[in-house]
Each structure stands twice: as structure tokens, then as C-alpha cells.
C-alpha positions as CSV (number, residue, x, y, z in Angstrom):
1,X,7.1,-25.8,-1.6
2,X,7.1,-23.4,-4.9
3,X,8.9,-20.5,-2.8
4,X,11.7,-23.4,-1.8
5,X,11.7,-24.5,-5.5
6,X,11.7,-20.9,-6.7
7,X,14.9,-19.9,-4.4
8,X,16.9,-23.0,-4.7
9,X,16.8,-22.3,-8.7
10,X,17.3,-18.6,-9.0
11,X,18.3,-16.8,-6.1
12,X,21.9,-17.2,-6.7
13,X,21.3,-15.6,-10.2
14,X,19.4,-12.7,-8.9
15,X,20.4,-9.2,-8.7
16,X,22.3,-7.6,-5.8
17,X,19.8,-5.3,-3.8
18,X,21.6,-2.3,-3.2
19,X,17.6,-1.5,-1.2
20,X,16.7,1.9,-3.3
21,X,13.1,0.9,-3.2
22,X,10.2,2.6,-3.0
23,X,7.7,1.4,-0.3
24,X,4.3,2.9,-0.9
25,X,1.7,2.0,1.9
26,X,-1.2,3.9,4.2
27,X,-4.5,3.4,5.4
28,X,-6.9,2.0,2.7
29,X,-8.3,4.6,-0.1
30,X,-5.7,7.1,1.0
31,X,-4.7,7.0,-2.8
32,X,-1.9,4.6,-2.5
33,X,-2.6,2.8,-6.0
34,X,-2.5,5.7,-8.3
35,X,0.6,6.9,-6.7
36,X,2.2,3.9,-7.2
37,X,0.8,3.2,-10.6
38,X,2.5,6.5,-11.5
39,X,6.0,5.6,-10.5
40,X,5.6,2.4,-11.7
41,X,5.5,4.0,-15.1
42,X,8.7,5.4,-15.0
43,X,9.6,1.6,-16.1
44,X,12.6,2.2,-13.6
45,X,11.0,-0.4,-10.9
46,X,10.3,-3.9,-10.4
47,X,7.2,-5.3,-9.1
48,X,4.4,-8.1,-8.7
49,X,1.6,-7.5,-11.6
50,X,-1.3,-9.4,-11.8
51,X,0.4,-11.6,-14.0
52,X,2.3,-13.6,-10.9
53,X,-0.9,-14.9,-9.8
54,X,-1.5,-17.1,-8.2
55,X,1.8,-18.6,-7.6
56,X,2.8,-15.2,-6.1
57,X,6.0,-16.8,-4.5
58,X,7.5,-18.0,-7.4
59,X,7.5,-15.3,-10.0
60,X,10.5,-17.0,-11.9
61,X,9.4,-20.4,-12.2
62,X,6.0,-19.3,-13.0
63,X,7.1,-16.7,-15.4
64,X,8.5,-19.9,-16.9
65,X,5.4,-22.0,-17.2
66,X,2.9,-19.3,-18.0
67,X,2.0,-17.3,-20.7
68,X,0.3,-14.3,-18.9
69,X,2.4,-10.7,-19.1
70,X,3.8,-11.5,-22.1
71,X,1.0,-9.7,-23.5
72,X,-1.3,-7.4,-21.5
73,X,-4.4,-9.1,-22.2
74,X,-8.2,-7.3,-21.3
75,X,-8.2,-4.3,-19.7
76,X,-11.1,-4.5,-16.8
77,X,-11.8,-1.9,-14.5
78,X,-11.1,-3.5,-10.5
79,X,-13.5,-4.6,-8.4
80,X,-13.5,-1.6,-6.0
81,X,-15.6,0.1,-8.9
82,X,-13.8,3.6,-8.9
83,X,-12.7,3.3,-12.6
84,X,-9.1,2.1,-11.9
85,X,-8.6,-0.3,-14.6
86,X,-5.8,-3.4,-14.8
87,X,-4.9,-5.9,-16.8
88,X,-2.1,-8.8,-16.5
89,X,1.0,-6.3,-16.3
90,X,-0.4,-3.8,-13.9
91,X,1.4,-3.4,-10.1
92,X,-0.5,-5.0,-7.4
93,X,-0.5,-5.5,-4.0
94,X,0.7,-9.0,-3.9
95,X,3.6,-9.2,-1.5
96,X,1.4,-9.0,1.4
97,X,1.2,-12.9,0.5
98,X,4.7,-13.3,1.5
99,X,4.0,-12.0,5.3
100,X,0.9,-13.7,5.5
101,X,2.7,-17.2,4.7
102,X,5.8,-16.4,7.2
103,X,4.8,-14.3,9.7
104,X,0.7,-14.5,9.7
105,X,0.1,-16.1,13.0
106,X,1.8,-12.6,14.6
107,X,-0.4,-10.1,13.2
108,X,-3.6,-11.8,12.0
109,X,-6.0,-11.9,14.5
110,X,-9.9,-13.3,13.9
111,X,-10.8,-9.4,14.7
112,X,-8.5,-7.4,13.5
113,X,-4.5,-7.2,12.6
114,X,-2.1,-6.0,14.9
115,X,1.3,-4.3,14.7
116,X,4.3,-6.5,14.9
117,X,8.4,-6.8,14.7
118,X,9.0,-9.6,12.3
119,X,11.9,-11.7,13.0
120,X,15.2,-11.7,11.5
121,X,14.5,-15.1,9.2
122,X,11.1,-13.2,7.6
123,X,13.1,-10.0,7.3
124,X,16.0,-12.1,5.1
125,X,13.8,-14.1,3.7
126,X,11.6,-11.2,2.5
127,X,14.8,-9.2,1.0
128,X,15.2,-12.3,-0.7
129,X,11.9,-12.5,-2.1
130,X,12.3,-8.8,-3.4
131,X,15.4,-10.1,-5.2
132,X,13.4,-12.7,-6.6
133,X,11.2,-10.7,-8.1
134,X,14.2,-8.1,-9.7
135,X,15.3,-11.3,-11.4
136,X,11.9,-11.8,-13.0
137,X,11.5,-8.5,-14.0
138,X,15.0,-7.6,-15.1
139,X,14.9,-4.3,-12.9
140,X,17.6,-2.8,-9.8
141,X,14.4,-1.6,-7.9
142,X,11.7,-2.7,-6.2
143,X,8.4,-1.1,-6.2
144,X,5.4,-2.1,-3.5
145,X,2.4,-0.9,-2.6
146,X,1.0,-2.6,0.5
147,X,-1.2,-0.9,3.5
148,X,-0.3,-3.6,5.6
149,X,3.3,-2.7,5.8
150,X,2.2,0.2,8.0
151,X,1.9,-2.4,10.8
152,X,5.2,-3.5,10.5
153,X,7.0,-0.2,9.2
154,X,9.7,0.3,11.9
155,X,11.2,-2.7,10.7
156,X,11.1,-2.6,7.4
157,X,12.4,1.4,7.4
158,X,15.6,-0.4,9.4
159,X,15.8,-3.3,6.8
160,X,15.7,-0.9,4.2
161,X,17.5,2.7,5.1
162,X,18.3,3.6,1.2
163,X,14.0,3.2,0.4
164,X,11.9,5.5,0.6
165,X,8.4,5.0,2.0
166,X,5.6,7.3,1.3
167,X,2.1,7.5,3.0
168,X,-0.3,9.5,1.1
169,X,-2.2,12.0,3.7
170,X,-6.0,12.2,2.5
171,X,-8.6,14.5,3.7
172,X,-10.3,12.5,6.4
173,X,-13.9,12.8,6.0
174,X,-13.4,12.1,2.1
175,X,-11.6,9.2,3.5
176,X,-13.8,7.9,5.6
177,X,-16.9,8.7,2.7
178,X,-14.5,6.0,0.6
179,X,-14.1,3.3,3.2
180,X,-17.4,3.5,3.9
181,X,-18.4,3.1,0.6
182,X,-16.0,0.3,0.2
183,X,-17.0,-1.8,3.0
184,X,-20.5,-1.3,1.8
185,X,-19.9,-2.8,-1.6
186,X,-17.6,-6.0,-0.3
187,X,-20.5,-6.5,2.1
188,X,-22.2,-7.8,-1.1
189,X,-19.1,-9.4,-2.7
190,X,-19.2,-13.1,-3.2
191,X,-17.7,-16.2,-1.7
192,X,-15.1,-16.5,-3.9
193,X,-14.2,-12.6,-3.7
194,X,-14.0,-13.1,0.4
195,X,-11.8,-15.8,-0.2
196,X,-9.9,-14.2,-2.5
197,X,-9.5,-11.0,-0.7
198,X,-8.2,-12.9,2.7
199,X,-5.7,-15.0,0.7
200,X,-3.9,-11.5,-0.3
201,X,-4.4,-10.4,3.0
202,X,-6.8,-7.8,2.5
203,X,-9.0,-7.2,5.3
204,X,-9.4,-3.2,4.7
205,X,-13.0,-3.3,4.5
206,X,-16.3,-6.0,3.5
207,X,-17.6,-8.9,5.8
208,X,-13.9,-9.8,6.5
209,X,-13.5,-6.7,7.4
210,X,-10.6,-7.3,10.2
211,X,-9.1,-3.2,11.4
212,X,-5.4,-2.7,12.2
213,X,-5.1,-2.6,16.1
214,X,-2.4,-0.2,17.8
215,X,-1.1,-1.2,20.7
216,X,-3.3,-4.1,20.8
217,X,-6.5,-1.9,20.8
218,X,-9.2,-2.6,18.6
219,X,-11.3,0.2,17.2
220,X,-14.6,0.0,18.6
221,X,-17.8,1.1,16.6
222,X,-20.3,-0.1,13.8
223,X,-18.1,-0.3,10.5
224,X,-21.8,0.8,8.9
225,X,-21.4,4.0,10.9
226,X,-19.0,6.9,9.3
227,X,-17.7,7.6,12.7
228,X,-16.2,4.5,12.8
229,X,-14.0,5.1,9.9
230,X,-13.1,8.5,11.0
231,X,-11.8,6.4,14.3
232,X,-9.6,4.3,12.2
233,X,-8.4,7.4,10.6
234,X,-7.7,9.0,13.7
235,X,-5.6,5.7,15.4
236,X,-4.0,5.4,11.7
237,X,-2.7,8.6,11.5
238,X,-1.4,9.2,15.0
239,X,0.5,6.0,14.1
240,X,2.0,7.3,10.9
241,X,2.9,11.1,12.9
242,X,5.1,9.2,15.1
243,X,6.3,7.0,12.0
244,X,7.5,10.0,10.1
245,X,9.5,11.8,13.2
246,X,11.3,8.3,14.4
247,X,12.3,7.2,10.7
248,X,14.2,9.7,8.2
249,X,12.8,7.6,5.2
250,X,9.5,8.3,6.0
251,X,7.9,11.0,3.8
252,X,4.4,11.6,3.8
253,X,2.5,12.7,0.7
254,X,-0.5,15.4,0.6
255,X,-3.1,13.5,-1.5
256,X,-5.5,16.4,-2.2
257,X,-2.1,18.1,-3.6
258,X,-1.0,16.2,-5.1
259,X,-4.2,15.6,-7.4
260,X,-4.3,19.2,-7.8
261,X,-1.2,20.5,-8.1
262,X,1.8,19.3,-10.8
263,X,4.3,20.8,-8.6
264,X,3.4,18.4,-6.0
265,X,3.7,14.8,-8.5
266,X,7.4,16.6,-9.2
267,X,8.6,16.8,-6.2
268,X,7.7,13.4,-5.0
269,X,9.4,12.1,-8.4
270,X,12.0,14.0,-7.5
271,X,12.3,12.4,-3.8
272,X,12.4,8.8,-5.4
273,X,14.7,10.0,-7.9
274,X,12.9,9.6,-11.6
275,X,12.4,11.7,-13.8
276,X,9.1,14.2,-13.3
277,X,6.8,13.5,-16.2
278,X,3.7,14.6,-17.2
279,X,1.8,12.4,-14.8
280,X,-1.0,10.0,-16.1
281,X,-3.0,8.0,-13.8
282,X,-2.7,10.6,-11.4
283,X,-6.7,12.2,-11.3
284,X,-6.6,16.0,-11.6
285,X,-9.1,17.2,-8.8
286,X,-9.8,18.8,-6.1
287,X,-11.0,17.9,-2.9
288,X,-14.3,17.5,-1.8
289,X,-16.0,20.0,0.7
290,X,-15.4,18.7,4.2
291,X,-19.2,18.7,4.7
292,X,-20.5,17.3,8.4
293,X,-19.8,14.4,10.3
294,X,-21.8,12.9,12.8
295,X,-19.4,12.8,15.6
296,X,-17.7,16.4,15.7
297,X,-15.5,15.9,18.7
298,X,-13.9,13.4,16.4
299,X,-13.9,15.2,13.4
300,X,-12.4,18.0,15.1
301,X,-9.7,15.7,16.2
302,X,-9.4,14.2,12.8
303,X,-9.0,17.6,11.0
304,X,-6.4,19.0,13.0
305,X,-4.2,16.0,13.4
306,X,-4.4,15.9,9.1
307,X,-3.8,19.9,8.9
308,X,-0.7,19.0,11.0
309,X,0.6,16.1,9.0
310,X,-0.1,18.0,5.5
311,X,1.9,21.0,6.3
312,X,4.5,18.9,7.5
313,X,4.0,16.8,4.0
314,X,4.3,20.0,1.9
315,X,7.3,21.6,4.1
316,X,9.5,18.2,3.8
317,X,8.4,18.0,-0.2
318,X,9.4,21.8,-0.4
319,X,6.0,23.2,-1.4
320,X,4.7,24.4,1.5
């Protein structure tokens, strides 16, 4: 009822969306907040803060009726515990709460979330909603971070040809080490937490824990088992490789690079055209030792299909 409210009084008064956005999405702890949080700094882009909750669908009319961004307010480190800190006016990933309100029924599942083509009245209605949100914050583009959007990418890379969408490549076993130790920490979270997390949409990891499903497959495995999350790397990333031939817009991002080397934040500043600062929340570091895993067939698998996808991240970012 808000969202109807919300575009009856001020969609007509919203910006024209000329679609130079910047998409940033991936598999969970693949390091798509900080990269986001850096562009976001550039102040050239647009986005949901914490500040729209909870009436995430009407950013103008709450904007109206609330005090909350007008000032930052406390600065609290996130619940993931890995020393990201936000406060009302930091990026979220909050537009997942549009799809799950439109389109949730086709992708949800009680075990897992499955890839799916939205229909043309979500796609609209969801440019719309970006609009929206340009109006609130006074801005031409539109920034998101959203893992999600990886199971309904094809789409949104059509909607959208002038975006760009990058997928951060992470070292797998250092990935799976961090969804592991996610899952293991929302295990313990509370009720209202779980609650809050599936409102959102966010089933990455914890006792809601719900994996994205290719091709209708479900990974099989005990989420307590580091095996397991090297398997949803695996069906994850085969996913993006053939994401990033079939869609020109597509540009992957080498995560351990890209906290190590400067050259690497430039160039991708360069490919969403701002200006290449000095970054910030970016964390200067270098990847951890691979180390063992317990299944080696499947790390094998895992390390050669991510040595494949970050050369072909460093050749199309020209720093190979």
C-alpha cells in the first residue's frame, strides 16, 4: 500500500533513468560490500541506506515523515562481526525487498532460491523503483549491491545494457573459511535477527540458511561441513563464467587484487567511470594461504575454475 502511495505521489517528479548504474552482486563474502562502499563514496550514486528502513518501498514518503539520514547517527560495527561498521546513511542491501514483495513466490523456495526470469511488470516496476529512489537522493545513478541479483542477472543485464555489473572473484577456500564462519555465527543469532534477515531476503548463511539452486539443483552437503561451501562456490561460479561470456556488461573483479594492489581499485573506477581516489574502506591485504581442504577433488575443481575467471578479470580490467 506505501509502494502505491509512494508512486502515485512522486514518480512523475522523478528523474529520467538514462540506466548508468552500477550493479554489484556475487556469492556471499566475496567482498561485495566494501566494493560497493567504495564507489558509493564517490557521492556520484544513489542508493538505499539504512536510513529507508523499514519502509524500504517508499523512500520519498518516508524521507518525509522521518528524521533518520539527516544526520548519521551511531556508528556500530554489523552484525556479521568482521569490523565493517554503518550507521543510518551507509549503502545497504535493501532492494532485494522489492523482488521479494513482487516476484518472491518464483524464486523462494522453503530449501533454497532458484534462478528465475522476472516478468515484464517486475522489470518496469523495478526501474521505477530505482527512479524512486534517485528522487530521494537527488542523484542520476543508481548504486546496488545485492547477491541475489545473480539469480536473476540475464534479465537485469537486458533491462539495463548502459550498467555495469561487477562480481568480485574471491579465493575459494578463503571463501568458503568465511561462509562457514558466517553460517556458524547466525546459527546463534536470535529470533528477531532470523526474522529480520528473511524479510530482506537474506538466506546466505544461519538456520535460514536457504542456497541458490541452478537449474533447479540444490546443493547437497552439511552446511557445518567446509566442503559444502566449496560446492556452492563451485555451482556459483560456473554460473557467473557463463554470465560474463553471454553479457558484455558483465565484468568480474579479482578480490585478492584488488585488496592488494591500487592499480586494480583504479581500473575498476575507471570501468564505472569515477574518478580513481585513494580508496578507503577498501582493506589493504593479501590473501590467505590456500591451506587444505577436506575434499581435494573439489578443491582442485574449485582452484582452477577461480585461476580461470581471475585471469580473465585482470585481462578485461587491463592488469593482467
Amino acid at each position: 500500500m506505501l509502494h502505491d502511495i509512494e508512486r502515485a505521489a512522486f514518480l512523475k517528479s522523478s528523474p529520467a533513468d538514462d540506466g548508468s548504474h552500477v550493479f554489484v552482486t556475487g556469492l556471499a563474502r566475496a567482498g561485495t560490500t566494501i566494493l560497493m562502499r567504495e564507489i558509493y563514496r564517490s557521492g556520484e550514486f544513489g542508493s538505499l541506506t539504512y536510513a529507508d528502513m523499514p519502509f524500504v518501498l517508499a523512500p520519498n514518503f518516508w524521507n518525509r515523515l522521518s528524521s533518520r539520514g539527516r544526520t548519521a547517527g551511531p556508528r556500530a560495527e554489523r552484525a556479521h562481526g568482521d569490523g565493517i561498521e554503518v550507521d543510518f546513511n551507509s549503502p545497504e542491501a535493501l532492494d532485494e525487498v522489492y523482488w521479494r514483495v513482487f516476484s518472491g513466490e518464483d524464486y523462494i523456495r522453503p530449501d533454497r532460491l532458484v534462478a528465475y526470469v522476472p516478468d515484464e511488470e517486475q522489470i518496469s516496476g523495478y526501474r521505477d523503483f530505482v527512479r524512486l529512489v534517485l528522487r530521494r537522493t537527488g542523484k542520476s545513478r543508481y548504486l546496488s549491491k545485492n547477491n541475489n541479483n545473480l539469480l536473476r542477472l540475464p534479465s537485469l543485464a537486458k533491462t539495463f545494457p548502459n550498467a555495469a555489473f561487477l562480481v568480485p572473484i574471491r579465493n575459494p577456500l578463503d571463501h568458503a573459511r568465511s561462509l562457514l564462519s558466517q553460517h556458524r555465527r547466525f546459527l546463534k543469532a536470535d529470533k528477531f535477527t532470523r526474522d529480520y534477515m528473511g524479510w530482506l531476503g537474506h538466506h546466505e548463511f544461519g538456520a535460514d540458511h536457504r542456497p541458490f539452486a541452478w537449474d533447479r539443483t540444490i546443493i547437497e552437503g552439511d552446511p557445518l561441513n567446509l566442503d559444502y561451501w566449496l560446492g556452492c562456490w563451485i555451482a556459483a561460479h560456473r554460473r557467473i563464467e557463463a554470465l560474463e561470456r553471454e553479457h558484455e556488461n558483465v565484468q568480474l573483479v579479482p578480490y585478492g587484487a584488488l585488496t592488494s594492489d591500487p592499480a586494480v581499485w583504479s581500473a575498476v573506477a575507471r570501468e564505472v567511470g569515477i574518478e580513481p581516489r585513494p580508496p578507503m574502506e577498501i582493506r589493504i591485504s593479501h590473501e590467505e594461504a590456500p591451506g587444505a581442504a577436506g575434499d581435494e577433488p573439489a578443491s582442485a575443481e574449485a582452484f582452477d575454475l577461480y585461476h580461470q575467471l581471475d585471469l580473465r578479470a585482470r585481462q578485461s580490467l587491463g592488469v593482467a
